[in-house]
N, C-alpha and C positions, 0 to 999 in steps of 0.2 A: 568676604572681608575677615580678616583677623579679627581673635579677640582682644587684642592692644589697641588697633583701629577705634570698637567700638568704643575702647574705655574711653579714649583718647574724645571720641564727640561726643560723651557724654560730659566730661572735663569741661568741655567747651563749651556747651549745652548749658552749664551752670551758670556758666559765666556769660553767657545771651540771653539767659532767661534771668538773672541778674538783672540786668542793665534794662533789658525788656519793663521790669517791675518800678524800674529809677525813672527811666527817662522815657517811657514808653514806646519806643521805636517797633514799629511793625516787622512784619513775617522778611520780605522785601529789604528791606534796610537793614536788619539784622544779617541777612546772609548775604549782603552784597559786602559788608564790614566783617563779619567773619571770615568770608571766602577771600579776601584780600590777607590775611594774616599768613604767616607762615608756616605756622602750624597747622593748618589747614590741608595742606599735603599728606598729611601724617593721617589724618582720621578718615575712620568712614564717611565719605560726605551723603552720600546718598540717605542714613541714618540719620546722621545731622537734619538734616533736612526734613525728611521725614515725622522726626519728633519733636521738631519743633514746629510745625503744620500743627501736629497733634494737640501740642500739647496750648497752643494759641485757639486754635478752633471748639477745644471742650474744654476750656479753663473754667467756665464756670462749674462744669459737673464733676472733674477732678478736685475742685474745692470742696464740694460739699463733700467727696470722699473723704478731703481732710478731715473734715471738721466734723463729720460725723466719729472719728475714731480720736482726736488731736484732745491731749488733756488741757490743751488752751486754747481762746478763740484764735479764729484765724488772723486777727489784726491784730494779734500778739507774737505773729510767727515772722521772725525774719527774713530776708530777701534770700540768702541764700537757701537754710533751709527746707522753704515751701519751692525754691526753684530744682532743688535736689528731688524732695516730693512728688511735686509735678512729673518731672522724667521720669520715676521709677513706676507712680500712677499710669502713666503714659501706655508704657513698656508694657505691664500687667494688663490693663483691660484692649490694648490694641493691638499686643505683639507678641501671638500666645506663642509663636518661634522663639522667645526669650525665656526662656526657665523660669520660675518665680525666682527660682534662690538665686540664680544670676543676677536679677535687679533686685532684690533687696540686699545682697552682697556687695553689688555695684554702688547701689545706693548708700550704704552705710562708709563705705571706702569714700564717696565723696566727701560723706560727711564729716568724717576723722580729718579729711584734708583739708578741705574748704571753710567746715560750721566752726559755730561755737563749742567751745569745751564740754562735751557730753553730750552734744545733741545728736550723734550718733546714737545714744540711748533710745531719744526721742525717735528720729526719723525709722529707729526697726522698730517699734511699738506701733509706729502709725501702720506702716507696710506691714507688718505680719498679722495684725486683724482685717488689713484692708484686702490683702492677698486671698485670704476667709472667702471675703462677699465677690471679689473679683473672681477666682480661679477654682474656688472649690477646697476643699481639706486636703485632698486628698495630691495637688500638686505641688510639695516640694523637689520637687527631682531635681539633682544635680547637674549642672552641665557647662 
């Protein structure tokens, strides 16, 4: 798949793992309502899919990733945010075919788009110590 594909279900991915955190709708119910969208054609679905297994199946241990590096608690971190997080968490400790700097690139672009005013700031601060413990120093490699 493209890399517009990906960007595009991670886009999407924000916005399931959104609503996931509102209205808590399962793995199942989220992709039977996203897979009905239009835009759904457009993205990699298989990644869709994918990372959001992931990212529902180890949410608790992606958190503490947050919050282990996050200069506020986690019940401070708003929905999109921590759903931006979560994916790029994801990405990092499951999907070592993802670059680091691809997802916190990826991850920070959402955040321009999606978050609050600055918190882009935030979400590469979290990811680039988290990337540390996840990947090792030594993997920023572009790609």
């Amino acid at each position: 798949m493209s890399v517009k594909t990906r960007h595009r279900a991670r886009a999407l991915l924000v916005k399931a793992l959104y609503q996931w955190q509102l209205a808590g709708h399962g793995y199942d119910e989220l992709v039977a309502q996203y897979s009905a969208l239009a835009e759904f054609s457009r993205i990699d679905q298989d990644y869709f899919r994918e990372l959001l297994q992931i990212v529902l199946d180890q949410v608790e241990a992606l958190d503490r990733v947050i919050a282990a590096y996050a200069v506020r608690a986690l019940d401070q971190l708003d929905a999109v945010g921590r759903a931006i997080l979560l994916i790029a968490l994801a990405e990092l400790k499951h999907r070592p075919d993802v670059p680091t700097k691809v997802a916190i690139n990826e991850a920070i672009e959402l955040a321009k788009r999606y978050g609050a005013t600055a918190s882009f700031k935030f979400v590469n601060a979290v990811l680039d110590k988290a990337a540390k413990e996840l990947r090792g120093q030594g993997d920023r490699r572009a790609g």
